[in-house]
Backbone as CSV, one residue per row, in Angstrom:
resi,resn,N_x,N_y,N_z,CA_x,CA_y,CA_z,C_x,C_y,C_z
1,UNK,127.390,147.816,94.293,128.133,146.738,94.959,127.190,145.898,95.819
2,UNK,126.160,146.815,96.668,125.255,146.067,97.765,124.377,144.888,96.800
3,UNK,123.781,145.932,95.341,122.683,144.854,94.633,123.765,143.821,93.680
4,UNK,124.807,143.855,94.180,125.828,142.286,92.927,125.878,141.725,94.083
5,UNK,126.677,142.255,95.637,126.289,141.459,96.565,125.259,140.380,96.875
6,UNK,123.883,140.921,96.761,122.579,140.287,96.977,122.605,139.198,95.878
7,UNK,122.600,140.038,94.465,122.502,138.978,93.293,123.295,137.741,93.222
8,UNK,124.556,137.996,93.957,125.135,136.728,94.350,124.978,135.743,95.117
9,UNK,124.366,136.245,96.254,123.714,135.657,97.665,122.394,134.413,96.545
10,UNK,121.657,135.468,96.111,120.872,134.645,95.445,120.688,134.054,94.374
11,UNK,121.434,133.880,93.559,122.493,133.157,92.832,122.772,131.809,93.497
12,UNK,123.411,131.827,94.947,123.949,130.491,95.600,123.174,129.929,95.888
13,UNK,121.476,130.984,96.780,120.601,130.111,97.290,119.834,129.412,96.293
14,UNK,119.729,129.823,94.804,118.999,129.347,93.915,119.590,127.909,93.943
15,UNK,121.535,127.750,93.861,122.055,126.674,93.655,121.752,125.379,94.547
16,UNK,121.629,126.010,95.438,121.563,124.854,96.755,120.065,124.623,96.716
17,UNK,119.249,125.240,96.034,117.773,124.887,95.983,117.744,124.055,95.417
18,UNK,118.597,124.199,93.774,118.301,122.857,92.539,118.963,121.780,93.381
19,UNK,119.981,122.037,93.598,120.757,120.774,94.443,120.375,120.251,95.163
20,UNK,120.008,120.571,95.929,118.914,119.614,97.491,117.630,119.128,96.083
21,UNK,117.029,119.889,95.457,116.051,118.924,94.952,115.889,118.040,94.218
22,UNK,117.167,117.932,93.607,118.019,117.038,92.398,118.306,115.601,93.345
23,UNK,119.129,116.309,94.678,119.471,114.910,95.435,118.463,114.795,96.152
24,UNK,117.190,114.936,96.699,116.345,114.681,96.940,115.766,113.720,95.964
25,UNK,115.508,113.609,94.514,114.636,113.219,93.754,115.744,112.097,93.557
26,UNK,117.053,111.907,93.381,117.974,110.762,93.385,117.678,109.994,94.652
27,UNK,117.558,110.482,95.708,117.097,109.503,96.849,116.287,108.858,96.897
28,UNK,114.793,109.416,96.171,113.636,108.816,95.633,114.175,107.631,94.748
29,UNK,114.645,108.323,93.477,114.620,106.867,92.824,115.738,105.605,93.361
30,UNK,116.570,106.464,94.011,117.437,104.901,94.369,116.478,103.857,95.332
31,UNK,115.975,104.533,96.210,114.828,104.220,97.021,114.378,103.093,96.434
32,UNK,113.397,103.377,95.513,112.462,102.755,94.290,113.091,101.772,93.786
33,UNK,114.755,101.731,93.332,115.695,100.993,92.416,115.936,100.028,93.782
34,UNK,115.990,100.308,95.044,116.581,99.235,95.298,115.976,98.327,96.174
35,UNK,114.434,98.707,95.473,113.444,97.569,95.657,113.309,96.540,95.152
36,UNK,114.065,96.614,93.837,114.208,95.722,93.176,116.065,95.009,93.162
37,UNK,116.697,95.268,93.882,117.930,94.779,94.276,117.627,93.432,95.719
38,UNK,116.447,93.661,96.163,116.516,92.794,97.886,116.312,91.559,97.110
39,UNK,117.486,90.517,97.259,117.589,88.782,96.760,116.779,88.207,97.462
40,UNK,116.098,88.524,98.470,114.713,87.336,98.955,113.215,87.753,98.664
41,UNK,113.152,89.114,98.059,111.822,89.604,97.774,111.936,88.999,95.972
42,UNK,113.064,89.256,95.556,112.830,89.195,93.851,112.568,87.286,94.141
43,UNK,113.266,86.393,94.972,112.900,84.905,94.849,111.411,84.817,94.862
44,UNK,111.146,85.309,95.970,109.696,85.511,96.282,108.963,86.052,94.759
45,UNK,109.502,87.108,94.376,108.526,87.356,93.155,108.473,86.458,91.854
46,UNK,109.927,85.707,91.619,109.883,84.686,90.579,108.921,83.448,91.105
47,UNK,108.541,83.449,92.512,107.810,82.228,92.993,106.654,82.231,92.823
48,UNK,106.115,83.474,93.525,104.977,83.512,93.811,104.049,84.799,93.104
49,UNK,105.053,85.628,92.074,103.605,86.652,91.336,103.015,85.635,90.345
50,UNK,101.407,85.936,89.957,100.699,85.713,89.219,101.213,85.255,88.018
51,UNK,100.971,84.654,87.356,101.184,84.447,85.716,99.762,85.187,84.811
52,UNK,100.468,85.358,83.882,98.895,86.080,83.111,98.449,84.597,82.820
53,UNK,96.980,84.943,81.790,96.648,83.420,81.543,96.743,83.649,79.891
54,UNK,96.602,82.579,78.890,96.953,82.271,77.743,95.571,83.207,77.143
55,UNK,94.811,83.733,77.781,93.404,84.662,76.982,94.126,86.313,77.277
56,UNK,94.851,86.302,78.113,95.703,87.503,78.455,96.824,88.211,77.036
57,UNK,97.542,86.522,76.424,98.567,86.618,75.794,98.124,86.605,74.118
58,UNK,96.601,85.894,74.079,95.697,85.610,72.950,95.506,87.082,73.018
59,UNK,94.922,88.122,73.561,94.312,89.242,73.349,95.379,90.377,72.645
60,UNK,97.039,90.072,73.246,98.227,91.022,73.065,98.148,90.355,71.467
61,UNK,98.248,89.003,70.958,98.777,88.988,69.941,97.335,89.392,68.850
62,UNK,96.561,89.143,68.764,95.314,89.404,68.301,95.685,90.908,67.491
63,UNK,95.774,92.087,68.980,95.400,93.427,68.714,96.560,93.426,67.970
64,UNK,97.851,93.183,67.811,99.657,93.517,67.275,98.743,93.179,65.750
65,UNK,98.149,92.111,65.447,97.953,91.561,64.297,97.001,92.646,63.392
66,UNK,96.106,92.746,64.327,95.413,94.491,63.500,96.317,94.651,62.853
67,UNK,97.416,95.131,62.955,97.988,96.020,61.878,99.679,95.372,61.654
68,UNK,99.957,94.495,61.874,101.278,93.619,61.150,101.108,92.576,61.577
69,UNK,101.406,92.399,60.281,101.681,90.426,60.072,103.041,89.971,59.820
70,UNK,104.396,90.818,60.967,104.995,90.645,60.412,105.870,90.033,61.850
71,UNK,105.719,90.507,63.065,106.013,89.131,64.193,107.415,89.138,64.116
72,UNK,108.226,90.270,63.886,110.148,90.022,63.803,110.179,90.301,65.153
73,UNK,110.183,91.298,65.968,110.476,91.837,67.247,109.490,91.986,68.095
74,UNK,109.687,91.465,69.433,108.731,91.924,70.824,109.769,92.388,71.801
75,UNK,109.154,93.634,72.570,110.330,94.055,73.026,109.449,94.212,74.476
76,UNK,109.846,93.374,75.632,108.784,93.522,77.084,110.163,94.299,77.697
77,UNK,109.299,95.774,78.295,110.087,96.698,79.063,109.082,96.430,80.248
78,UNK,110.561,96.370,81.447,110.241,96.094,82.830,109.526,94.618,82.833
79,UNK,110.151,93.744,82.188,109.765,92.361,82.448,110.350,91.744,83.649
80,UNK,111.143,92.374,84.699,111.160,91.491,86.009,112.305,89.946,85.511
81,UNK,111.873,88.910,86.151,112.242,87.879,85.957,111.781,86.857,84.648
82,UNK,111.187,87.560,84.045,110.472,87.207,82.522,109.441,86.647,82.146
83,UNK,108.214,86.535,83.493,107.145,86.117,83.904,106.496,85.979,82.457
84,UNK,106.003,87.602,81.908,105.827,88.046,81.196,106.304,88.491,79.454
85,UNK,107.446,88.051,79.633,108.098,88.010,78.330,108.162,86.090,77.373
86,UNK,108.824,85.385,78.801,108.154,84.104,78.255,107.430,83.637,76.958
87,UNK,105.813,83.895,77.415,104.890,83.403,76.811,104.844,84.078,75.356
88,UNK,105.408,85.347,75.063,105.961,85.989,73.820,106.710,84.812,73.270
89,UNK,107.571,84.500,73.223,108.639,83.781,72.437,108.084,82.821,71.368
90,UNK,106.837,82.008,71.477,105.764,81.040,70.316,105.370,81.905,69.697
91,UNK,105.280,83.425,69.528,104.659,84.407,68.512,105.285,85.255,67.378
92,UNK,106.820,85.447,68.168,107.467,86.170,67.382,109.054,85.484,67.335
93,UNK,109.658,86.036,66.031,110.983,85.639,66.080,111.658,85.895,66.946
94,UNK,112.448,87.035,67.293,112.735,87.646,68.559,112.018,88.297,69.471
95,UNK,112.632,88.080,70.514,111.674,88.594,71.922,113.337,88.871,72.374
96,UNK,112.967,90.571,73.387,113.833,90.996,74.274,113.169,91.581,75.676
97,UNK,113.618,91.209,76.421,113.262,91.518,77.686,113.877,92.381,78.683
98,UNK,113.793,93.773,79.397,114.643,94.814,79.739,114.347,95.358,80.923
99,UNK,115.137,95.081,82.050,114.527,95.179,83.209,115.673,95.716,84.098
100,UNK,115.712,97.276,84.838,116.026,97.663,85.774,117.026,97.199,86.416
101,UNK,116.620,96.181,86.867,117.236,95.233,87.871,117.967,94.407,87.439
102,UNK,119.412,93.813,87.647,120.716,92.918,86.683,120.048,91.573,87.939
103,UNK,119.920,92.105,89.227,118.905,90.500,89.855,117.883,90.058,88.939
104,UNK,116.730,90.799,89.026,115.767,90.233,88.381,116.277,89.344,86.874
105,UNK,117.020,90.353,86.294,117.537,89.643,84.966,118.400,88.165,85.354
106,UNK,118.951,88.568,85.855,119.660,87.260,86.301,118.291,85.946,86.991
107,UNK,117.606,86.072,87.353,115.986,85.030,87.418,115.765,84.243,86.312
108,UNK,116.173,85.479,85.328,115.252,85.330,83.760,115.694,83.581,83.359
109,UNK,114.565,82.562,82.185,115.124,81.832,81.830,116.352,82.206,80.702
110,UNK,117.023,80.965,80.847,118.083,80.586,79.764,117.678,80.045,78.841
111,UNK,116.585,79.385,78.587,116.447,77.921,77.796,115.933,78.368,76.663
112,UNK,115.290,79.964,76.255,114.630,80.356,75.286,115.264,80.652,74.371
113,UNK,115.437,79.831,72.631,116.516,80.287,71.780,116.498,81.407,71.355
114,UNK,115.286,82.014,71.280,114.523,83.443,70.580,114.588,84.389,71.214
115,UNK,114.780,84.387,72.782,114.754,85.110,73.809,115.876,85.722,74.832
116,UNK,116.084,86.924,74.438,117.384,87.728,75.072,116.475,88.242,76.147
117,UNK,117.744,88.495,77.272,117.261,89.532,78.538,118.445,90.267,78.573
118,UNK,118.377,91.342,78.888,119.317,92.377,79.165,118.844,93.719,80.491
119,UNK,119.912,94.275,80.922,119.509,95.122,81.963,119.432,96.608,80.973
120,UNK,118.559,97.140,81.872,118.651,98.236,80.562,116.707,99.259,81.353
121,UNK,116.997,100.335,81.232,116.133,101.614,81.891,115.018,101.723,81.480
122,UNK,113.645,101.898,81.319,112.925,102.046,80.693,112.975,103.078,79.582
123,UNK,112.987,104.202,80.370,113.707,105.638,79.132,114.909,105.692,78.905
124,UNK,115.603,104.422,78.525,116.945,104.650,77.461,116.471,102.935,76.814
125,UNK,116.291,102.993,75.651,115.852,101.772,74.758,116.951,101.861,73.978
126,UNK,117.875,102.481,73.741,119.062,102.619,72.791,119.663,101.327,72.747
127,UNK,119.578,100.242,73.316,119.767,98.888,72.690,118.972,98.650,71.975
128,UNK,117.699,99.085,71.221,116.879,98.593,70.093,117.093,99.803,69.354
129,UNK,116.898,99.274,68.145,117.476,100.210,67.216,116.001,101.039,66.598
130,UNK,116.015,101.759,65.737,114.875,102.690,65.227,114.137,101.958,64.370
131,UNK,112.498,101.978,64.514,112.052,101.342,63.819,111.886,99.814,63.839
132,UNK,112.385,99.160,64.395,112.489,97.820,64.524,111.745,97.042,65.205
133,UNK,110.603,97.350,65.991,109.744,96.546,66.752,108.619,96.762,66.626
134,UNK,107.808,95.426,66.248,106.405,95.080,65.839,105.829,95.426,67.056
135,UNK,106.205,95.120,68.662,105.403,95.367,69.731,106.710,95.263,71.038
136,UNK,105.534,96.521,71.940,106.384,96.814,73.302,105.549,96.308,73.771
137,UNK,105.861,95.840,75.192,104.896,95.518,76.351,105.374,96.225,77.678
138,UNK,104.558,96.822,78.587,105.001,96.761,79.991,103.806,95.788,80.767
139,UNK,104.388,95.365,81.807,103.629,94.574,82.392,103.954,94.666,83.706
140,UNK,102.479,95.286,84.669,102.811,95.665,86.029,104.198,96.808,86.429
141,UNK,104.266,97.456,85.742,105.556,98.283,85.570,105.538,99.392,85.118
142,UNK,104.513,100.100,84.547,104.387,101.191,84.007,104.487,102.112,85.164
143,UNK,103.802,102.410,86.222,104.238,103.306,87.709,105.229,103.635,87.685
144,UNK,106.158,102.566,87.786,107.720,103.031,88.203,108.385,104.179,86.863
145,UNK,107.924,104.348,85.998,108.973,104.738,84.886,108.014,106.361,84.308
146,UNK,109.195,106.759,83.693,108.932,108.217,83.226,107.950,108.192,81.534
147,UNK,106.626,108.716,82.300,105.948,108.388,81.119,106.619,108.942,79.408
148,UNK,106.770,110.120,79.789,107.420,110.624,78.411,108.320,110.287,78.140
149,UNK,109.705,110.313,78.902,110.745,109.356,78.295,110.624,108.201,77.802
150,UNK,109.676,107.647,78.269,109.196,106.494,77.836,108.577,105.931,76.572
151,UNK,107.494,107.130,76.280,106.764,106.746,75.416,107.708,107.678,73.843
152,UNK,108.417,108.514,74.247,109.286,109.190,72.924,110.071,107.830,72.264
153,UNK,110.680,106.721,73.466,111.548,105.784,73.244,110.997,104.790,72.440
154,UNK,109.577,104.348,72.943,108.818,103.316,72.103,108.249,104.161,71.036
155,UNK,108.154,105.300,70.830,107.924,105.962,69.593,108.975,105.901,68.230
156,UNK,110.243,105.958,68.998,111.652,105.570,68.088,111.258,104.342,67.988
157,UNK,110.983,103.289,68.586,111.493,101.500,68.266,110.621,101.117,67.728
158,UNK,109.259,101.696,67.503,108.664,100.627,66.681,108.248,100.847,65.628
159,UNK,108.054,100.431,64.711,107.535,100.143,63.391,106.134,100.986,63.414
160,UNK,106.233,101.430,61.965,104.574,102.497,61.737,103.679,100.869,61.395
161,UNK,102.696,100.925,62.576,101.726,100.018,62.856,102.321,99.490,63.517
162,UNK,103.090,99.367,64.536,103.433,98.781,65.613,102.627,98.927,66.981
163,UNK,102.773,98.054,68.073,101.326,98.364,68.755,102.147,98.688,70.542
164,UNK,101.914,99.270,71.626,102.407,99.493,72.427,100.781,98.448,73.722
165,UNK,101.412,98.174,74.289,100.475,97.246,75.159,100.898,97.644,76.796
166,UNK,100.123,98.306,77.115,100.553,98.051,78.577,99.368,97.693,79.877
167,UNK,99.794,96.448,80.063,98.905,95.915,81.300,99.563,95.875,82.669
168,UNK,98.347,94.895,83.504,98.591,94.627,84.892,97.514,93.754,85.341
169,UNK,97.683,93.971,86.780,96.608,93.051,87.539,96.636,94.556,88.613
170,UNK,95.139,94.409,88.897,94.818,95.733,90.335,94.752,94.616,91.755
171,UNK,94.505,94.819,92.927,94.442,94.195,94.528,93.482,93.258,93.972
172,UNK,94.165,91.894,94.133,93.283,90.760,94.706,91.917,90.785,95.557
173,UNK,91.321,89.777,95.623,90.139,89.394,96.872,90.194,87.986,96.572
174,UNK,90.113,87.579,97.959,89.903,86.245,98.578,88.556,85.502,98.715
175,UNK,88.595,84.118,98.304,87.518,84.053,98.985,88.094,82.988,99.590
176,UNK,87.782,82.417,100.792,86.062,82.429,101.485,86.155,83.815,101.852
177,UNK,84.796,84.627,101.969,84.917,85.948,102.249,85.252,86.125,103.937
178,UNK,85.679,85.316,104.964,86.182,85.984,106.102,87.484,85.869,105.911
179,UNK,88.414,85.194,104.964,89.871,85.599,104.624,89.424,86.826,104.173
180,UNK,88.733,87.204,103.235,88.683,88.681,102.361,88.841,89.454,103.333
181,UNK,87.694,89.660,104.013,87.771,90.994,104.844,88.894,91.266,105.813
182,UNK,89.252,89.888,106.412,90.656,90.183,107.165,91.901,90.915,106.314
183,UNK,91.936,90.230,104.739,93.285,90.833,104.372,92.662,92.131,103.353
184,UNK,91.759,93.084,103.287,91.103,93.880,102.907,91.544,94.742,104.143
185,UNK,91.325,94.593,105.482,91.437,95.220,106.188,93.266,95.540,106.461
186,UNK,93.674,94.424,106.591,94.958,94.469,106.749,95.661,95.381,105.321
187,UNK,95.225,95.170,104.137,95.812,96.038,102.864,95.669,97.591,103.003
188,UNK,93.962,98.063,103.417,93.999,99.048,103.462,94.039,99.495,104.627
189,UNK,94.534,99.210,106.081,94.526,100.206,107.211,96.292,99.776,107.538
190,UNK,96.903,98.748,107.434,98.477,98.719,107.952,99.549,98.519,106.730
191,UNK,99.245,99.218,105.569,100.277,98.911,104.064,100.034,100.062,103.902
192,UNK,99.182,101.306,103.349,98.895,102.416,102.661,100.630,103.144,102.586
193,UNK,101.047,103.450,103.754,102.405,104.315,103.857,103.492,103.940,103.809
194,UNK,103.339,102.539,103.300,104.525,101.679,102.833,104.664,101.561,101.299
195,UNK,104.021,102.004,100.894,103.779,101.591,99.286,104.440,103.180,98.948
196,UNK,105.400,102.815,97.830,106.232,103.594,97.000,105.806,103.078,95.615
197,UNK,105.949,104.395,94.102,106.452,103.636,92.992,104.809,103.837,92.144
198,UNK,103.949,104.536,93.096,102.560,105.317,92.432,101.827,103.845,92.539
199,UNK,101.466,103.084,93.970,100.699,101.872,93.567,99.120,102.349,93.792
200,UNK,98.996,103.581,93.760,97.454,104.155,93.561,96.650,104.069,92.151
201,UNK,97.664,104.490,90.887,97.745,103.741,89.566,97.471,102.542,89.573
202,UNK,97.893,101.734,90.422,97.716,100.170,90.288,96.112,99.566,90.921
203,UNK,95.733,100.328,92.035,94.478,99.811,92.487,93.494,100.813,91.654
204,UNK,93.832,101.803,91.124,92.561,102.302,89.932,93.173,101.827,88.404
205,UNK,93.731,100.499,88.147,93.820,100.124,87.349,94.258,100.924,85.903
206,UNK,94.993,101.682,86.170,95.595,102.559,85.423,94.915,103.324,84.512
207,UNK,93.734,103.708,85.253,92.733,104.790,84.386,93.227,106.418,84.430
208,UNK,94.260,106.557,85.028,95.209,107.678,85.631,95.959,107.696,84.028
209,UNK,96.384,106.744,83.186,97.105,106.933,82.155,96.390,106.475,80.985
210,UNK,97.110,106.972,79.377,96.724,106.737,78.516,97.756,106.455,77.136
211,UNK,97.496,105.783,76.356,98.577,105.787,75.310,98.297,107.028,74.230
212,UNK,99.316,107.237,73.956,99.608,108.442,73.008,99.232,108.670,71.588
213,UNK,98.379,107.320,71.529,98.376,107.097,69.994,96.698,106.770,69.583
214,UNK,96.404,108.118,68.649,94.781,107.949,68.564,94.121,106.774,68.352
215,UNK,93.060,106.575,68.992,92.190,105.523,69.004,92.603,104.423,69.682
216,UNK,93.560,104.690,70.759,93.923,103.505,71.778,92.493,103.228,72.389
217,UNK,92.759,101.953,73.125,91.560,101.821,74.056,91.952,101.005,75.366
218,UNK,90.872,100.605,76.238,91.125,99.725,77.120,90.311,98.686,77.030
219,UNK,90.566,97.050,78.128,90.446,96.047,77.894,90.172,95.671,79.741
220,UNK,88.815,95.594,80.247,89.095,95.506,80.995,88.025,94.180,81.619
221,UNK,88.229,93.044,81.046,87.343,92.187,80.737,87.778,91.108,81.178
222,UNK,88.904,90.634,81.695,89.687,89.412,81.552,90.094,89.714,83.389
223,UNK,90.987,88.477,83.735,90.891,88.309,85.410,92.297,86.932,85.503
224,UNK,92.996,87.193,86.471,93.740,85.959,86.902,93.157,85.027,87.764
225,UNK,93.100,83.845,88.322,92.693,83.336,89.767,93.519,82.084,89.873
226,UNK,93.606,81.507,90.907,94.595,80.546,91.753,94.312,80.227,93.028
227,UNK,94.079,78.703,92.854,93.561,78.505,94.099,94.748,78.331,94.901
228,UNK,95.279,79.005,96.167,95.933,78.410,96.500,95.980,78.035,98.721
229,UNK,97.219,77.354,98.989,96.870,77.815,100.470,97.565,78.620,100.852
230,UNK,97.901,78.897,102.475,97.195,80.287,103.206,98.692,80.400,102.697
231,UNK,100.041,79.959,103.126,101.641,79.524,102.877,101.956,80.407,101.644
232,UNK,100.906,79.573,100.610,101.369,80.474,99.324,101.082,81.294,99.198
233,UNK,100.078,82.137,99.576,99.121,83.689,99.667,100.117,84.352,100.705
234,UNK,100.284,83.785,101.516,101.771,84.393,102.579,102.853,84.682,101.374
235,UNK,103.760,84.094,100.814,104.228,83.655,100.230,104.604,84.974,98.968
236,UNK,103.236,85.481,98.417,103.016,86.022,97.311,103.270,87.195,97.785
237,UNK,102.637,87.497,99.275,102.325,88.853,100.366,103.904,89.059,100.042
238,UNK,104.797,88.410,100.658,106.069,88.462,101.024,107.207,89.365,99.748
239,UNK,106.295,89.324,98.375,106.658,89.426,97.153,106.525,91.197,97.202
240,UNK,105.936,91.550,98.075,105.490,93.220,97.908,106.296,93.996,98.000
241,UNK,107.031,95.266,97.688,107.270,96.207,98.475,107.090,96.464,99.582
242,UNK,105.994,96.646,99.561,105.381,97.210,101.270,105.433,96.458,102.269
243,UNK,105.372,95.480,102.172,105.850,94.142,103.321,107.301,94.247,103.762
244,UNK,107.868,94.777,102.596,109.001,94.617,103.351,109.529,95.558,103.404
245,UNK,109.178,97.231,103.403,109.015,98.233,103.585,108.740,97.999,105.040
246,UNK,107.897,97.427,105.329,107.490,97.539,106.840,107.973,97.001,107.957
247,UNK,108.555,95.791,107.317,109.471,95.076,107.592,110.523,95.582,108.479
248,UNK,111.421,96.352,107.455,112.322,97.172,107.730,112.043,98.281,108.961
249,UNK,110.938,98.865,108.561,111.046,99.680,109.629,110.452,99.575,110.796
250,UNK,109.978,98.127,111.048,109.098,97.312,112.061,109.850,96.362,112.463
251,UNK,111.103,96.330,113.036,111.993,95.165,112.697,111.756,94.240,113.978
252,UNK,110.477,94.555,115.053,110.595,93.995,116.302,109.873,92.598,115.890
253,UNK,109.272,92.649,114.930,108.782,90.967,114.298,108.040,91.250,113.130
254,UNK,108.164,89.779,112.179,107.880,89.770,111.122,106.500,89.831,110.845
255,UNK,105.738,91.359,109.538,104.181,91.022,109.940,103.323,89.819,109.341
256,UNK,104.567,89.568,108.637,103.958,88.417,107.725,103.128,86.724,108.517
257,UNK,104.565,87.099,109.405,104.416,85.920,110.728,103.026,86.190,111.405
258,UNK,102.813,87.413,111.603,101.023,87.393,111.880,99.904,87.296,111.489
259,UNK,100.169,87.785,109.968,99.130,87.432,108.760,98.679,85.985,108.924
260,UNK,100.152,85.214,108.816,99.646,83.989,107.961,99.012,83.037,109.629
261,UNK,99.957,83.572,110.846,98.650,82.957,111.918,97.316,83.506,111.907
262,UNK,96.877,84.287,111.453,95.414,85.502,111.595,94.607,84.259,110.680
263,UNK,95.278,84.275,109.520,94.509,83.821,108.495,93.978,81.795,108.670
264,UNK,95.007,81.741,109.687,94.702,79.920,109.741,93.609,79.984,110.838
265,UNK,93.970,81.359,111.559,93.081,81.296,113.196,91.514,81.158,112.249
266,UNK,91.568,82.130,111.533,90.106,82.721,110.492,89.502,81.559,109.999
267,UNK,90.374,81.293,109.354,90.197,79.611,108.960,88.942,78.402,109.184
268,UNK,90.082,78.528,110.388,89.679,77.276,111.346,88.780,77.512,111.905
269,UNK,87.673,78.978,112.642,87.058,79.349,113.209,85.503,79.259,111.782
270,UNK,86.378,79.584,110.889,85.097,79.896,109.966,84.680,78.358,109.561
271,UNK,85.528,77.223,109.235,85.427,75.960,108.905,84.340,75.699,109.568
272,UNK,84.282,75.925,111.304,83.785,75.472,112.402,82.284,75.736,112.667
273,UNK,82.651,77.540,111.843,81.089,77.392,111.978,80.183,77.208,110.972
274,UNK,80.621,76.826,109.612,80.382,76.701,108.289,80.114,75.156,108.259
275,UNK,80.737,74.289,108.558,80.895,72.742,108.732,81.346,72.195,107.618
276,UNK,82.582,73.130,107.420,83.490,72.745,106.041,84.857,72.789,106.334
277,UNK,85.518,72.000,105.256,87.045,71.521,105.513,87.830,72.231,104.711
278,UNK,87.907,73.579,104.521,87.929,74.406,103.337,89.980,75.315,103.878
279,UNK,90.947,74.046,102.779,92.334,74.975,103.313,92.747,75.707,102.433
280,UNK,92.164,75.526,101.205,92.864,76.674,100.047,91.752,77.687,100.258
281,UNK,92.259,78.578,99.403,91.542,79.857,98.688,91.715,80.314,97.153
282,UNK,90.764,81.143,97.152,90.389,81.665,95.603,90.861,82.833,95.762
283,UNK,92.007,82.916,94.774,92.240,84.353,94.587,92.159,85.016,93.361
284,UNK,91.647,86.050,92.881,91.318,86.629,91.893,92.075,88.134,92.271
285,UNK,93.061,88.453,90.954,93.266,89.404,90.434,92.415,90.185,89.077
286,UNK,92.138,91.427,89.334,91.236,91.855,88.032,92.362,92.485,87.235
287,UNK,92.596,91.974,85.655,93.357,92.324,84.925,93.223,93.386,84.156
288,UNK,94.036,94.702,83.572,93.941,95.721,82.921,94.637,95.424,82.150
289,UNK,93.919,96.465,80.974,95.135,96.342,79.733,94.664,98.067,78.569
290,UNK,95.820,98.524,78.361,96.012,99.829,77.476,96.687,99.316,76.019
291,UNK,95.872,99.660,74.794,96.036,99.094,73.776,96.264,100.120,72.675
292,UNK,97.391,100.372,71.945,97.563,101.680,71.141,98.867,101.148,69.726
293,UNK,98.036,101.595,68.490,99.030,101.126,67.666,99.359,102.615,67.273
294,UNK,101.035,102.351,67.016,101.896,103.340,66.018,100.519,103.683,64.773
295,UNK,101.017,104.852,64.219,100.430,105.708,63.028,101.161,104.699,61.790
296,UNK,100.625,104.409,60.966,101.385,103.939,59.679,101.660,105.069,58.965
């Protein structure tokens, strides 16, 4: 009776173990999910993230062509506001775009005849059917999502010789170099414990992962840049997680509001002693890319 007693005792505590860690790990991802729900960070991100450049979109269609010439389906998982799915639509007949977020989707354009958006998980693709897609893309998005669920799903959807692509951009640098070091300093000593969603993957450029499919490779050759001023580099900041992660839990003033005075003070001081009239900046993102075709 004493050892069914016990066995029961521990029996319950086992239960309340899975349970706390089940809703623990649901807290995580809602966490994560409803980073992408805040309506002034996603404006901010349709405004102000990066665009790839047309040698970015030349390189995706290039490698797909290795091995089909056949251009029916592109399927961009975690396309956001469709930054990234877009520039697909001149290559292939259909393009679908599948993103987390029913905001972000709602960003997406209308105007593309070829081009569906739908809300929809990374590991549930069950709106594309088996076999049916010449090419997946993730873009800046691979962190957030469950690699294996993931990659079993694009294993169902695409076509034998179909190609799986997944890129990004890693941390910017500025120039003139006394903006750099100010927001170098500011990235890595007051953001680190704000960042959710594995953005350590993102500043080692996703050498942490690999595609599943022999003889993938990487591409790490290519770069974004934009000149822009301090407003719009504010602007882009504002687009982060972690900004407004900090935000939140810093609510006695905005840090952004200090950045973007730091950066005019920097400015103006460096102009002064440089004897230049210098209000934009150069910003450079270094671009990654993971390249892997289906088995025929």
């Amino acid at each position: 009776m004493v050892l069914m007693q016990l066995s029961n005792i521990g029996k319950r505590v086992l239960a309340l173990t899975i349970f706390s860690q089940a809703r623990r790990q649901l807290s995580d991802m809602s966490s994560n999910w409803a980073l992408f729900t805040n309506a002034k960070q996603i404006e901010l991100y349709a405004q102000f993230r990066p665009r790839y450049t047309e040698e970015v979109f030349k390189t995706i269609i290039d490698y797909c062509g290795e091995t089909s010439s056949d251009f029916q389906l592109a399927v961009d998982v975690g396309c956001g506001s469709g930054q990234s799915t877009e520039p697909l639509a001149k290559h292939f007949r259909r393009v679908l775009g599948l993103d987390v977020s029913a905001m972000q989707i709602a960003k997406a354009p209308t105007n593309i005849p070829n081009c569906t958006f739908k809300v929809c998980k990374a590991e549930d693709l069950s709106s594309v059917k088996t076999g049916t897609a010449d090419l997946v893309t993730v873009a800046q998005a691979f962190h957030w999502m469950d690699e294996k669920k993931f990659f079993a799903e694009v294993d169902r959807i695409l076509k034998p010789g179909g190609s799986l692509i997944i890129y990004g951009y890693s941390t910017c640098s500025l120039a003139p170099k006394e903006l750099d070091d100010y927001f170098q300093k500011f990235y890595h000593s007051v953001l680190p414990e704000y960042w959710t969603g594995g953005r350590k993957a993102v500043e080692d450029n996703y050498t942490c992962f690999s595609i599943p499919y022999e003889g993938w490779k990487r591409n790490d050759e290519m770069s974004i840049e934009k000149d822009w001023s301090i407003d719009e580099f504010v602007g882009y900041l504002g687009s982060w997680s972690a900004v407004n992660e900090y935000n939140q839990k810093n609510p006695s003033g905005n840090i952004l509001e200090k950045v973007q005075h730091e950066f005019k003070n920097i400015n103006q001081s460096a102009n002064r002693e440089n004897n230049r009239q210098t209000t934009d900046l150069r910003v450079t993102w270094p671009v990654f890319m993971l390249m892997g075709h289906k088995p025929k």
